[in-house]
C-alpha positions in Angstrom: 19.3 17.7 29.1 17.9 18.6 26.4 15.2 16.2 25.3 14.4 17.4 21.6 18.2 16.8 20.3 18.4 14.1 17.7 21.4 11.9 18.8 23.8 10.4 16.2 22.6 6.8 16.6 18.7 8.2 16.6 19.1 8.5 13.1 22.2 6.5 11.5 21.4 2.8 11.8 21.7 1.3 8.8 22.6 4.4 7.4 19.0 5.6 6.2 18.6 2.1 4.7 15.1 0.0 5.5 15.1 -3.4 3.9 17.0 -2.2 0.5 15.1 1.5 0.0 17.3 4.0 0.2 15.6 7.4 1.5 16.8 11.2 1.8 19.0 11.1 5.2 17.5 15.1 6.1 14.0 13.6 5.4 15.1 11.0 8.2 16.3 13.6 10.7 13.5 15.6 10.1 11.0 12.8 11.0 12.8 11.3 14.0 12.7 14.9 15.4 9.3 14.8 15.4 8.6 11.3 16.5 11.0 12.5 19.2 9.1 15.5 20.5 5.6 12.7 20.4 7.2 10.5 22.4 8.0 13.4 24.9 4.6 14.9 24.9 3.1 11.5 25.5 4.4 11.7 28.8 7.4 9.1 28.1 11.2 9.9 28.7 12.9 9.9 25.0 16.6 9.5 26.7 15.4 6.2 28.3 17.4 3.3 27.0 14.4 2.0 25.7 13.2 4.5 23.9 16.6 6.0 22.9 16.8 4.6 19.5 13.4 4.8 19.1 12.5 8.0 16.9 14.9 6.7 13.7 13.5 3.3 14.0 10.3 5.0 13.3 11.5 7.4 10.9 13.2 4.5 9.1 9.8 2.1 9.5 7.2 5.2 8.2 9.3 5.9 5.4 9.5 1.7 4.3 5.3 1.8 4.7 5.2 4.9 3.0 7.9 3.7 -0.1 5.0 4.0 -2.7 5.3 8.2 -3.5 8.9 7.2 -4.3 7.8 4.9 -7.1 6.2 5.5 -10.3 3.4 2.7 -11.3 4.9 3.3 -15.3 8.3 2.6 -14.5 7.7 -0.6 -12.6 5.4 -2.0 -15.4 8.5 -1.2 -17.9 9.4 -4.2 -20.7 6.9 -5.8 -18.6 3.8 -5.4 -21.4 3.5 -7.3 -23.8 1.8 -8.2 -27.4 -0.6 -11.1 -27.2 -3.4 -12.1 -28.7 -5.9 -13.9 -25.5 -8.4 -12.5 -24.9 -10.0 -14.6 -21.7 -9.9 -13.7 -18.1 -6.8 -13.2 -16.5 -6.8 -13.2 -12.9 -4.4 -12.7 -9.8 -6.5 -13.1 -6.6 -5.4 -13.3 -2.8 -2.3 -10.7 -2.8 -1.8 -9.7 0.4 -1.9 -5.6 1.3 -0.6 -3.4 4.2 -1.2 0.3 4.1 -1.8 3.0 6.5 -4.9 4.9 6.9 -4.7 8.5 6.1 -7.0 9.1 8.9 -5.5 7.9 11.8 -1.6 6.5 10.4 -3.2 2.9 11.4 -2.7 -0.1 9.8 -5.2 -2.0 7.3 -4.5 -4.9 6.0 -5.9 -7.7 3.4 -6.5 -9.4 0.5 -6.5 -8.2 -3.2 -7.9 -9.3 -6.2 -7.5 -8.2 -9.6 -8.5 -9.4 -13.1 -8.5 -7.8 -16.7 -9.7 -8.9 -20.1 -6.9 -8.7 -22.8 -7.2 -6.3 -25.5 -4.4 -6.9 -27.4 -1.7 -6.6 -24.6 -0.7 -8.4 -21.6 1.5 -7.2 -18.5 3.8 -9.8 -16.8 1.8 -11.2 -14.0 4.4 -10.3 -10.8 3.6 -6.8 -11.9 0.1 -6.8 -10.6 1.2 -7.3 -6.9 4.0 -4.3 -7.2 1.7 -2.1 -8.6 -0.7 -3.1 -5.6 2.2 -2.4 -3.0 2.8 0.7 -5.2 -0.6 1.9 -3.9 -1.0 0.2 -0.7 2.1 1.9 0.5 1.0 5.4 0.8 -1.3 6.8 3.4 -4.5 5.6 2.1 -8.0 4.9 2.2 -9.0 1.9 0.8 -12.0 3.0 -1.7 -9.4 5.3 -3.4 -6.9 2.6 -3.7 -8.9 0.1 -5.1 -9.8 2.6 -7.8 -5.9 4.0 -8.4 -4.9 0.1 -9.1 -8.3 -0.2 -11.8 -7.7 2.8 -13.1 -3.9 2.5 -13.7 -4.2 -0.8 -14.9 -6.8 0.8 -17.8 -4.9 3.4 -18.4 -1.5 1.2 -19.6 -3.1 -2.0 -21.1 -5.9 -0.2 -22.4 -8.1 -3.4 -21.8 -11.7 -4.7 -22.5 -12.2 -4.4 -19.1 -10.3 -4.3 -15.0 -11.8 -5.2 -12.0 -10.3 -5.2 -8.8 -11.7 -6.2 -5.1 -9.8 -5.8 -1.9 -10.8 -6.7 1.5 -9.5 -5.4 4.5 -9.0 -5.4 8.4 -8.9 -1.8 9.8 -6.8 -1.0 13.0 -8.5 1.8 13.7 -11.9 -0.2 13.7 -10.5 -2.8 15.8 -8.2 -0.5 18.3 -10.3 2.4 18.9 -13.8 3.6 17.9 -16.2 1.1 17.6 -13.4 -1.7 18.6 -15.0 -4.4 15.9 -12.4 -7.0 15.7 -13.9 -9.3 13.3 -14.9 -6.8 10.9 -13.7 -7.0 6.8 -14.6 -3.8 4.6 -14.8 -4.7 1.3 -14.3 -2.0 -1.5 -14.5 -2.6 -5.7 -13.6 -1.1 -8.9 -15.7 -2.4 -12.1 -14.3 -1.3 -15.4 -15.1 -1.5 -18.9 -16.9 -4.8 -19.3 -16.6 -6.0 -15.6 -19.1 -3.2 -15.2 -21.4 -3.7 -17.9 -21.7 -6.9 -18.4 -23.1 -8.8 -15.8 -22.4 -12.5 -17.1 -18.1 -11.3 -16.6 -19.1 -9.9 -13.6 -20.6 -12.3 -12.1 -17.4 -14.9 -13.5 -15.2 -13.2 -11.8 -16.6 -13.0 -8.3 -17.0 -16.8 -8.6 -13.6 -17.3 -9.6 -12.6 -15.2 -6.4 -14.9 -16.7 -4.0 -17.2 -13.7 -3.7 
């Protein structure tokens, strides 16, 4: 038998559907295929019952965790800015994160924390967490998405300042490597007057507990 064929029911469960996302059904094949030939070279069986149904339930999961190069961080903040003139402090802390490191396709996980200054315009505040799924679910490393949610932020409220803080459990510390199991890596982005100023600063990691 051949072990590299991609049966029918490999790849159609839900018809290419993972919790609501809707993803190219060749991109699908194409992945299980792979995750097919893996499982083989790991020294498994593929055609075990097991194991059978394995390679689109994969397909179907990586595609989910990897949903953030379908969207655009523009179009989810759409009619969601608006004109407002407060200019304190406005902070969304403790939104949870799971991404995939680029380096090994292993989990990290955590918290994030993000705060901007008003300049004039405000962004509805359930937009913060999407555009910190946007980011998180892409293969990642967590210094460079800290500094994609600042800087996009910045870039469409054009505020007096963004700072965002994100701490993190990293399955490939914790599995392999080192094994460090009650590690947390912590990684910043300091913009506009989060940076300079050290009073704002300084208010914002109190206000987060840092």
């Amino acid at each position: 038998m051949n072990k590299n064929k991609i049966h029918i029911q490999d790849i159609d469960e839900d018809d290419s559907r993972y919790d609501g996302v809707l993803f190219d059904e060749d991109v699908q094949k194409k992945i299980a295929h792979n995750v097919k030939g893996i499982i083989g070279l790991l020294g498994e069986d593929p055609e075990r019952e097991g194991l059978i149904k394995t390679p689109g339930r994969v397909a179907r999961a990586f595609r989910y965790l990897t949903k953030g190069y379908l969207e655009d961080a523009k179009e989810l903040l759409n009619n969601a800015i608006f004109e407002e003139h407060y200019d304190e402090m406005v902070i969304v802390k403790e939104i949870d994160f799971y991404s995939l490191c680029e380096h090994h396709m292993l989990p990290f996980y955590g918290k994030c924390h993000v705060a901007y200054i008003p300049n004039g315009k405000i962004v509805g505040l359930s937009k913060i967490p999407r555009i910190v799924d946007m980011y998180a679910r892409r293969l990642q490393v967590q210094e460079r998405m800290t500094r994609e949610i600042g800087d996009m932020l910045n870039e469409v409220l054009e505020p007096k300042g963004v700072a965002v803080v994100t701490e993190a459990h990293h399955l490939c510390m914790m599995m392999r490597g080192v094994e460090k199991q009650n590690s947390v890596a912590t990684a910043s982005c300091m913009l506009g007057r989060f940076k300079s100023d050290d009073k704002t600063r300084t208010e914002f990691l109190k206000l987060i507990g840092k």
